[in-house]
SEZAPA-639593 format. One line per 10 residues: their letters; for each residue x, y, z of C-alpha. Coordinates in pm, 1 decimal, always signed. Layout:
N
A> X:Y:Z ~ ... $
***
This chain:
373
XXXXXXXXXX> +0.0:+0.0:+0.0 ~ +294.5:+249.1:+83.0 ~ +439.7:+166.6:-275.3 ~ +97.8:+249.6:-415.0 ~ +75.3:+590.2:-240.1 ~ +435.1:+633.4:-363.4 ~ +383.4:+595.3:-677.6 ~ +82.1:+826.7:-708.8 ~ +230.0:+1124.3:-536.2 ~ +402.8:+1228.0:-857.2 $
XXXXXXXXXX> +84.0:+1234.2:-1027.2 ~ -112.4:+1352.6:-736.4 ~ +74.7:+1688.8:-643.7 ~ +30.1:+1861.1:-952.9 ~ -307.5:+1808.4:-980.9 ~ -352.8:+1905.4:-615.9 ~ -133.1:+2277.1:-672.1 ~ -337.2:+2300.6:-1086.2 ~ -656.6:+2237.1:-911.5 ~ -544.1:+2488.9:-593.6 $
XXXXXXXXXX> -436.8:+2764.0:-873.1 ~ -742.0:+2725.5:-1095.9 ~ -935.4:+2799.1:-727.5 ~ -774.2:+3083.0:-642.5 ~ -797.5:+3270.3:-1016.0 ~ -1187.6:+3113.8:-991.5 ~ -1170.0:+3359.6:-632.3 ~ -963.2:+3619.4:-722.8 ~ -1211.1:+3625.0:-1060.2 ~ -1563.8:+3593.6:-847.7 $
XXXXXXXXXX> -1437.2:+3893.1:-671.3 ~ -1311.1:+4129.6:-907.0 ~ -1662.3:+4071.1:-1096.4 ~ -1861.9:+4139.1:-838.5 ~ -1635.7:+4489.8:-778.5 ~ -1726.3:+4584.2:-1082.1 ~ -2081.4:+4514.4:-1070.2 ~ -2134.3:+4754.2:-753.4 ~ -1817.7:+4996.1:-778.7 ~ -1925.0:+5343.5:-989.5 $
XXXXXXXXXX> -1651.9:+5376.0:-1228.1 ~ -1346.9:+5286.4:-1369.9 ~ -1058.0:+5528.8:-1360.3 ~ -871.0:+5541.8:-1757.4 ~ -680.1:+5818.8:-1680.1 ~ -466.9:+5796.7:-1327.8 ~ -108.7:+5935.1:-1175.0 ~ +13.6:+5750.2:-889.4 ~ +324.4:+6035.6:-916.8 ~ +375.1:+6417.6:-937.9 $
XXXXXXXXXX> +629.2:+6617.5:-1148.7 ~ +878.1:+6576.0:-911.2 ~ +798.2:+6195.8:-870.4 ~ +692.2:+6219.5:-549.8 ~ +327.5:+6091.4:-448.6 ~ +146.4:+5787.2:-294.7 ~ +189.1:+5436.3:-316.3 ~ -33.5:+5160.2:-513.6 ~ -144.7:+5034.6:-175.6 ~ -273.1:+5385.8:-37.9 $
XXXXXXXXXX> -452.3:+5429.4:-368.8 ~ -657.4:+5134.0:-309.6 ~ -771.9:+5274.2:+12.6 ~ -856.8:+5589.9:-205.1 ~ -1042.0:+5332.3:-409.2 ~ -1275.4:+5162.9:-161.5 ~ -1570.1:+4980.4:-351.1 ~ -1624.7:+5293.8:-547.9 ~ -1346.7:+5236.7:-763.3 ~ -1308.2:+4848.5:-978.4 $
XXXXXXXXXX> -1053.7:+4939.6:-1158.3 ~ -796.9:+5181.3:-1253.2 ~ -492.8:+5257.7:-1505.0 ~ -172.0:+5336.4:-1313.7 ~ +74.8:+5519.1:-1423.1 ~ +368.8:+5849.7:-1308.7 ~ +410.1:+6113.4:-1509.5 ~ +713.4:+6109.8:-1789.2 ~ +879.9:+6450.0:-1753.9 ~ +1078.4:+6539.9:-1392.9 $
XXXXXXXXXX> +1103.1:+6947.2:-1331.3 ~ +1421.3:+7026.8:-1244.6 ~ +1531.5:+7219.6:-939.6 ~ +1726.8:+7466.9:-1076.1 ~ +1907.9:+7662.9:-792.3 ~ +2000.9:+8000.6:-983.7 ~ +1609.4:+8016.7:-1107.7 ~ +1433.2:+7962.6:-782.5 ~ +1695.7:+7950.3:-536.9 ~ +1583.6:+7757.4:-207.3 $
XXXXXXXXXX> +1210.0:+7707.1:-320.7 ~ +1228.7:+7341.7:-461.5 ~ +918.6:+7327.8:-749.6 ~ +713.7:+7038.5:-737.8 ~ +469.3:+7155.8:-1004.6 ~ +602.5:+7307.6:-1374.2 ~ +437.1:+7648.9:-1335.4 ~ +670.2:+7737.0:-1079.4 ~ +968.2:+7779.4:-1226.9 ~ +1123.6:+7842.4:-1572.1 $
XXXXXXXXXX> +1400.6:+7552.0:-1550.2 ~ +1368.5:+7293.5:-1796.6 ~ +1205.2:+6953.7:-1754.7 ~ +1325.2:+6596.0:-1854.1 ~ +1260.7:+6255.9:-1937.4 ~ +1249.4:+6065.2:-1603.5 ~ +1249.3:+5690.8:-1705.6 ~ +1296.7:+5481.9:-1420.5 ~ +959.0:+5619.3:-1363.2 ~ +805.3:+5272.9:-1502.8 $
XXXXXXXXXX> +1050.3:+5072.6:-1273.6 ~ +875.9:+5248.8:-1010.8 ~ +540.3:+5163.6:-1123.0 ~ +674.5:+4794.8:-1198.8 ~ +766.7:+4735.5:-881.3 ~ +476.4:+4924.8:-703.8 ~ +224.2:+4701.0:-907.7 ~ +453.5:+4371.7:-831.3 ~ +459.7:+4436.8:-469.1 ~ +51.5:+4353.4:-469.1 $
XXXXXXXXXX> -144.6:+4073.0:-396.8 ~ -288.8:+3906.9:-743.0 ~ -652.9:+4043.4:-648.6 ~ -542.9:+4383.9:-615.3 ~ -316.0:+4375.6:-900.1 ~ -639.1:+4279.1:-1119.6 ~ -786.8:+4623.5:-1044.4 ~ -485.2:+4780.8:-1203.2 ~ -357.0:+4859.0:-1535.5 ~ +19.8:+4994.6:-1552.6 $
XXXXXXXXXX> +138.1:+5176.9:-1842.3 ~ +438.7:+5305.8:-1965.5 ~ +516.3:+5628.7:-1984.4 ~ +894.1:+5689.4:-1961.0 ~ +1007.0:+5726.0:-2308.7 ~ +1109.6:+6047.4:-2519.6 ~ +800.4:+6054.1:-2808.1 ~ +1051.3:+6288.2:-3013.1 ~ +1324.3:+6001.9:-3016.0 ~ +1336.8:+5775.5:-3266.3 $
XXXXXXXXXX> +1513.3:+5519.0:-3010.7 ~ +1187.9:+5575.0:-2778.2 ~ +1036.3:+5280.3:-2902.6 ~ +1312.9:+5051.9:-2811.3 ~ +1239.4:+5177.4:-2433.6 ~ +906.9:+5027.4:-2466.3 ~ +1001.1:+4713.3:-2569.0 ~ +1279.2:+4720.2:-2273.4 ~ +1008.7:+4774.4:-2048.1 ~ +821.6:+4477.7:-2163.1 $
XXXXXXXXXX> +1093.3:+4254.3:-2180.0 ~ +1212.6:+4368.5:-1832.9 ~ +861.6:+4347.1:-1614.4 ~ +695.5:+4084.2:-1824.7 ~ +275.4:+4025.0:-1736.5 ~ +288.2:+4417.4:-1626.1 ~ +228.4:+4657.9:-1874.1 ~ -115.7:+4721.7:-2024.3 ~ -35.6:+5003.3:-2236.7 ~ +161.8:+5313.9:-2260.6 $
XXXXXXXXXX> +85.3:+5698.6:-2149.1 ~ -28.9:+5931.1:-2071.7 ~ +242.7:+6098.3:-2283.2 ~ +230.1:+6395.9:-2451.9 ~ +303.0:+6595.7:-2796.8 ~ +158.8:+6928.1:-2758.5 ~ +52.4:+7066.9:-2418.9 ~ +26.4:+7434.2:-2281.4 ~ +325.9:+7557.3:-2133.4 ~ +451.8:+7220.1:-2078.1 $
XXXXXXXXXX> +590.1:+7120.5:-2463.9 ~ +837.9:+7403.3:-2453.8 ~ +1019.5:+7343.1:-2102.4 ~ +1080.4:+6955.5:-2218.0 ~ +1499.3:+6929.7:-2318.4 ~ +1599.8:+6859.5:-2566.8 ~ +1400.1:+6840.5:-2906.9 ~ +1032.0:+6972.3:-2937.5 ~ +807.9:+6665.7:-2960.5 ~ +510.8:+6680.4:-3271.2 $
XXXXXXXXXX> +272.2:+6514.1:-3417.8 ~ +467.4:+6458.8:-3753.1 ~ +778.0:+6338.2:-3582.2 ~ +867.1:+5967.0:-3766.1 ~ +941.3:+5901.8:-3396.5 ~ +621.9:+5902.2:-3324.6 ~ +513.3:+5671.6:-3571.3 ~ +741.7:+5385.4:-3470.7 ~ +574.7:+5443.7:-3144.0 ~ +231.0:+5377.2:-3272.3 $
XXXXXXXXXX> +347.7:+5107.2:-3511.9 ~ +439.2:+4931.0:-3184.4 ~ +186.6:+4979.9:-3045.0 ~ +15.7:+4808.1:-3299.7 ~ +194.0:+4527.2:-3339.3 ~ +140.8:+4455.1:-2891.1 ~ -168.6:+4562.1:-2817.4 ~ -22.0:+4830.2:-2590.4 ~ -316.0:+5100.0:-2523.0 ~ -228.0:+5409.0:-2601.1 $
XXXXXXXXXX> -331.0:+5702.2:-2392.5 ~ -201.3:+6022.6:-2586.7 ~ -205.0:+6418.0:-2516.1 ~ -221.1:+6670.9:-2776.0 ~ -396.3:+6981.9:-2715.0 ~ -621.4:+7037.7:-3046.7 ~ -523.4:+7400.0:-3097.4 ~ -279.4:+7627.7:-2960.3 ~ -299.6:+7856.2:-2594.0 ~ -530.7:+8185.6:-2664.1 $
XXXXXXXXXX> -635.5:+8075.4:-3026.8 ~ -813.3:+8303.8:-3246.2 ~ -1228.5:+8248.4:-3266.6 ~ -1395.7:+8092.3:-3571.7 ~ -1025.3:+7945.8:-3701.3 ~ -968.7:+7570.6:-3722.4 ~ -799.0:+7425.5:-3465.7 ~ -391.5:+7456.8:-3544.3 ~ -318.5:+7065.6:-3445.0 ~ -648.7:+6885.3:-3549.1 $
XXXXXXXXXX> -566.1:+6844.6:-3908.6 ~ -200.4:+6664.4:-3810.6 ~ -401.6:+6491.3:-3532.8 ~ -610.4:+6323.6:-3728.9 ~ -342.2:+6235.7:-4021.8 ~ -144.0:+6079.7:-3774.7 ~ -419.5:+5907.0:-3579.2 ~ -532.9:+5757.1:-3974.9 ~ -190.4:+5601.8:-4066.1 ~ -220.9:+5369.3:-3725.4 $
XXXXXXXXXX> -557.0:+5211.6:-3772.9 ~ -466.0:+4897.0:-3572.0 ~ -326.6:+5089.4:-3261.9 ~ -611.0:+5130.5:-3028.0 ~ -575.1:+5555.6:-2893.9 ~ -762.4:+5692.7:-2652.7 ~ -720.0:+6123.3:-2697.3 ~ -677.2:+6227.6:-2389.1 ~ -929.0:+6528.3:-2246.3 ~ -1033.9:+6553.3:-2609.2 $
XXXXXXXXXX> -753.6:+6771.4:-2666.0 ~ -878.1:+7072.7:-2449.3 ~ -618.5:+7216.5:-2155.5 ~ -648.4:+7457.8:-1886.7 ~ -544.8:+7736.9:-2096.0 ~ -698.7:+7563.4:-2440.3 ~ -1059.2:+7592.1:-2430.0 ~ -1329.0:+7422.2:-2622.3 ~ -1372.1:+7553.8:-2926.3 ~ -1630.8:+7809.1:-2957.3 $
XXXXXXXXXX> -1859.5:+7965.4:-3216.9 ~ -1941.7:+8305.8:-3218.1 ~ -1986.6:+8438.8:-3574.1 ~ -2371.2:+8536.5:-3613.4 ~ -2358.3:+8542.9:-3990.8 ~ -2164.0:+8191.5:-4085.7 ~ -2195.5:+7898.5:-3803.2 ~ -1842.5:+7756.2:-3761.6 ~ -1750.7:+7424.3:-3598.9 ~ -1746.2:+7393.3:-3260.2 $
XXXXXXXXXX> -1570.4:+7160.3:-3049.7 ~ -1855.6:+6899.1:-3026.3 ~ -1853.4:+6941.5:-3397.1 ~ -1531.6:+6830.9:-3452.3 ~ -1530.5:+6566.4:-3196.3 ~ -1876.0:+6463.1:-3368.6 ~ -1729.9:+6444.3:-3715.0 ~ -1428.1:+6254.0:-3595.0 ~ -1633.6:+5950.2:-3439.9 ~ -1808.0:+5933.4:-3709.2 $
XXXXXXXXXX> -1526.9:+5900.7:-3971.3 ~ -1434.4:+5505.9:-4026.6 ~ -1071.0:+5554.2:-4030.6 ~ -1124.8:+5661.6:-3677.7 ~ -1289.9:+5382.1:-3572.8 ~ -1012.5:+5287.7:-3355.9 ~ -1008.4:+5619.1:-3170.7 ~ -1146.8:+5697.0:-2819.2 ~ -1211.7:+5995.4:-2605.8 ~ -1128.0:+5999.4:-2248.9 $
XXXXXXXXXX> -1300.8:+6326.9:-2056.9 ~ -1077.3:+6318.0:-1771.4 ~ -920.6:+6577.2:-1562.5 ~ -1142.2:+6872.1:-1353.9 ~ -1082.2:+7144.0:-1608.1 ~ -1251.9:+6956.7:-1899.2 ~ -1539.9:+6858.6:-1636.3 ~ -1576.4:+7234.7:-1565.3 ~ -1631.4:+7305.7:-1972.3 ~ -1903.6:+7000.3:-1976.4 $
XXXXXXXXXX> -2100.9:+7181.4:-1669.6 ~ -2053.5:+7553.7:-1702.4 ~ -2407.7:+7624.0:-1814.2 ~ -2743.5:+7472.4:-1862.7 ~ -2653.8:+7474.8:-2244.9 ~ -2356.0:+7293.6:-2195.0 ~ -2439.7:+7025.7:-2001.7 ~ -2775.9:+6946.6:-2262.5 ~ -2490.4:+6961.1:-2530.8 ~ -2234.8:+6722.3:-2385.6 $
XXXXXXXXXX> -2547.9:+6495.0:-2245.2 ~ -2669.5:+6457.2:-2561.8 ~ -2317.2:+6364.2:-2762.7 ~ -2249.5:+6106.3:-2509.3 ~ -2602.6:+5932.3:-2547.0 ~ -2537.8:+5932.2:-2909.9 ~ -2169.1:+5786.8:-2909.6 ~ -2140.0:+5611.4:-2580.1 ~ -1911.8:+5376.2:-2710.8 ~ -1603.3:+5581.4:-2770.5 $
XXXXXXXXXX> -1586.5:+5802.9:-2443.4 ~ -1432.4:+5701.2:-2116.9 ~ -1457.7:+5843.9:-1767.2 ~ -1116.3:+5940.3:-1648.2 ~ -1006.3:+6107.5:-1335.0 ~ -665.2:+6277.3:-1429.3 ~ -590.6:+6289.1:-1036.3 ~ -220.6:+6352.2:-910.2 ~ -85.9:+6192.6:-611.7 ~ -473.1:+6245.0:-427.1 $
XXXXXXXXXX> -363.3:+6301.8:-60.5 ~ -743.7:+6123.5:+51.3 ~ -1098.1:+6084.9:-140.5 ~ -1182.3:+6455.0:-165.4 ~ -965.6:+6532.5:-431.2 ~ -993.3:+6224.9:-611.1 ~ -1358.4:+6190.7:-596.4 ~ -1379.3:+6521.8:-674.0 ~ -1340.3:+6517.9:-1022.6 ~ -1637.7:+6252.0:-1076.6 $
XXXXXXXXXX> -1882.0:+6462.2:-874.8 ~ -1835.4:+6768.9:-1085.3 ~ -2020.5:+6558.4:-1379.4 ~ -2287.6:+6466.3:-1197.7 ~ -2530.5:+6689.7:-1387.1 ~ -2424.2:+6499.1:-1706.5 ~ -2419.2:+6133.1:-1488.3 ~ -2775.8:+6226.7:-1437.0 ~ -2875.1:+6315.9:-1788.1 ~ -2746.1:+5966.3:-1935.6 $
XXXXXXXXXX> -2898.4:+5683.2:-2004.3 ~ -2811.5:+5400.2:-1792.8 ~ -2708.3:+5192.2:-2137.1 ~ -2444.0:+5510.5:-2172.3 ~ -2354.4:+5632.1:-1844.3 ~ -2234.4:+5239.4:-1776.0 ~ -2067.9:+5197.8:-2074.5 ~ -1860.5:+5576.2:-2020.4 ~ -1808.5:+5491.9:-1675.1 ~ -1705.2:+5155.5:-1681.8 $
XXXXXXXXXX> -1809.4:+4917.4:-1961.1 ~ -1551.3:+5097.2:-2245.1 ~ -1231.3:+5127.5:-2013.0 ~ -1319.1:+4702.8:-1944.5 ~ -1354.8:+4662.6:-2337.0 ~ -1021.0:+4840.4:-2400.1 ~ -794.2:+4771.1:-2121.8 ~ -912.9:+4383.4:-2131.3 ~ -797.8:+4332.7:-2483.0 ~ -485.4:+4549.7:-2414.1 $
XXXXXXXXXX> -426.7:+4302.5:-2145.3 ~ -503.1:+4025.4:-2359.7 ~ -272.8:+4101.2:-2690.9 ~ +31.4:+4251.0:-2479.4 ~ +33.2:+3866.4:-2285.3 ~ +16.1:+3733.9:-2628.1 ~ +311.7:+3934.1:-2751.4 ~ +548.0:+3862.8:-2428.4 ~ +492.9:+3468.1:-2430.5 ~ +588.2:+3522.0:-2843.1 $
XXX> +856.1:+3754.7:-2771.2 ~ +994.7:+3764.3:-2469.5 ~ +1207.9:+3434.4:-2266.4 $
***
């Protein structure tokens, strides 16, 4: 009889530890569904870090999170201000409008998130989705940091950004060589992209600070070339293009309507080469154009009933230090929350970021077990 149980241990074991790990995913799984059934949103647009890389950890952040939060992307921000001594002596900037010295590309920011995400249990590293963001968008060797990153923290990475091309007063304090939208740099970015499944979360502000009225937007035309020659890249345009300093585009001629920013966004979801384009509406200053009248909120209301397939809920939340801030930014749409329909306001809130991230998730794993030992 000992022989017998002998000779079935080999056998037995690993079917005991298959059938132990197929319980525990079964668990893990049960309970991340039912998270997302009762949680309120997903978050596609998150910084666990601050300009001077400072901030909170993953593990605070899911404090932040509670049940009101399933999941979340997580990710630091790309660019490090430097502290430069003869500009602001001994005041040491921690944002980028408080100085004039430069910024840089701080890479070992996605080490950081690497580890932070590693350092979880596998239940709460379901909830997140890291992304790389450390690489220099106007270099053509940027892509080849990608690709480091993947090979380096394999079963990580969901996609890269938020990184940007164009932004207000940011753009032209980066070293180095001005990032744009035509850069072939770019393009071997995106072509990457494409070929992983890496998500791309991108910033580009759609027109220039204090634009003229009635005047296209100065960057949508080279947006949306560049978005058309990567049609298997899944993008999501971050705030829609709009900034703190680049408002939504407005129409005031009384003899000729012009486009306004709806318009554009409008005309762009329903082109077919830009069906693989989405809109996230993070951050508080694009919340404050969707709410700052009676007019506005019918207006936005009514664009996301029509196209609630290509818009995603985003906080755009630094470093929170506690729930007011980062819940914050969610309760200044509840005029437009309550104008939805529940088909759109789950999809925009939840159901899209699941669709996207998932199949992120899903290709990149793909691409490391072809690509990477």
């Amino acid at each position: 009889m000992a022989k017998t149980r002998a000779w079935l241990r080999p056998a037995v074991l690993p079917f005991v530890v298959v059938v132990a790990a197929l319980a525990g995913w079964m668990t893990t799984h049960a309970r991340t569904a039912e998270l997302q059934s009762d949680a309120e949103f997903n978050d596609s647009h998150f910084h666990l870090t601050n300009y001077v890389q400072k901030g909170i950890d993953a593990r605070a952040f899911l404090k932040i999170m509670g049940t009101r939060v399933s999941r979340s992307t997580l990710f630091g921000i790309p660019l490090q201000q430097t502290w430069a001594y003869g500009n602001s002596g001994d005041f040491a900037p921690t944002y980028y409008l408080q100085t004039d010295a430069p910024l840089y590309y701080y890479s070992f920011t996605d080490a950081y998130i690497a580890m932070q995400y590693r350092g979880l249990a596998k239940e709460e590293q379901a909830r997140f989705d890291p992304m790389i963001t450390g690489f220099n968008p106007a270099d053509m060797y940027g892509v080849d940091h990608i690709r480091r990153v993947l090979q380096t923290f394999p079963s990580v990475f969901t996609g890269i950004g938020e990184f940007s091309i164009h932004k207000e007063f940011v753009s032209s304090k980066v070293a180095g060589e001005t990032a744009s939208l035509t850069n072939p740099a770019l393009d071997r970015i995106l072509e990457f992209a494409a070929e992983t499944g890496l998500v791309v979360i991108l910033h580009s502000d759609i027109d220039m600070p204090f634009a003229k009225p009635d005047t296209e937007p100065v960057y949508l035309a080279q947006m949306k070339a560049l978005l058309k020659k990567h049609p298997r890249a899944s993008i999501i345009w971050a705030h829609i293009g709009l900034g703190r300093i680049v408002h939504p585009v407005q129409v005031t001629s009384q003899t000729e309507r012009s486009p306004g920013q709806l318009d554009l966004v409008e005309a762009m979801v329903n082109d077919p080469q830009l069906r693989h384009v989405n809109f996230d509406i993070s951050w508080d200053e694009v919340a404050k154009y969707a709410v700052a009248s009676p007019q506005a909120i019918a207006r936005v209301t009514a664009a996301l009933n029509k196209y609630p397939d290509r818009f995603l809920f985003g906080t755009d939340t630094v470093a929170p230090s506690g729930p007011a801030p980062y819940y914050g930014v969610f309760d200044i749409w509840a005029p437009v929350w309550k104008g939805l329909t529940p088909d759109a306001s789950l999809k925009i809130r939840k159901g899209n970021y699941e669709r996207l991230f998932n199949e992120g998730r899903r290709r990149v794993r793909e691409w490391e077990k072809a690509n990477v030992r």
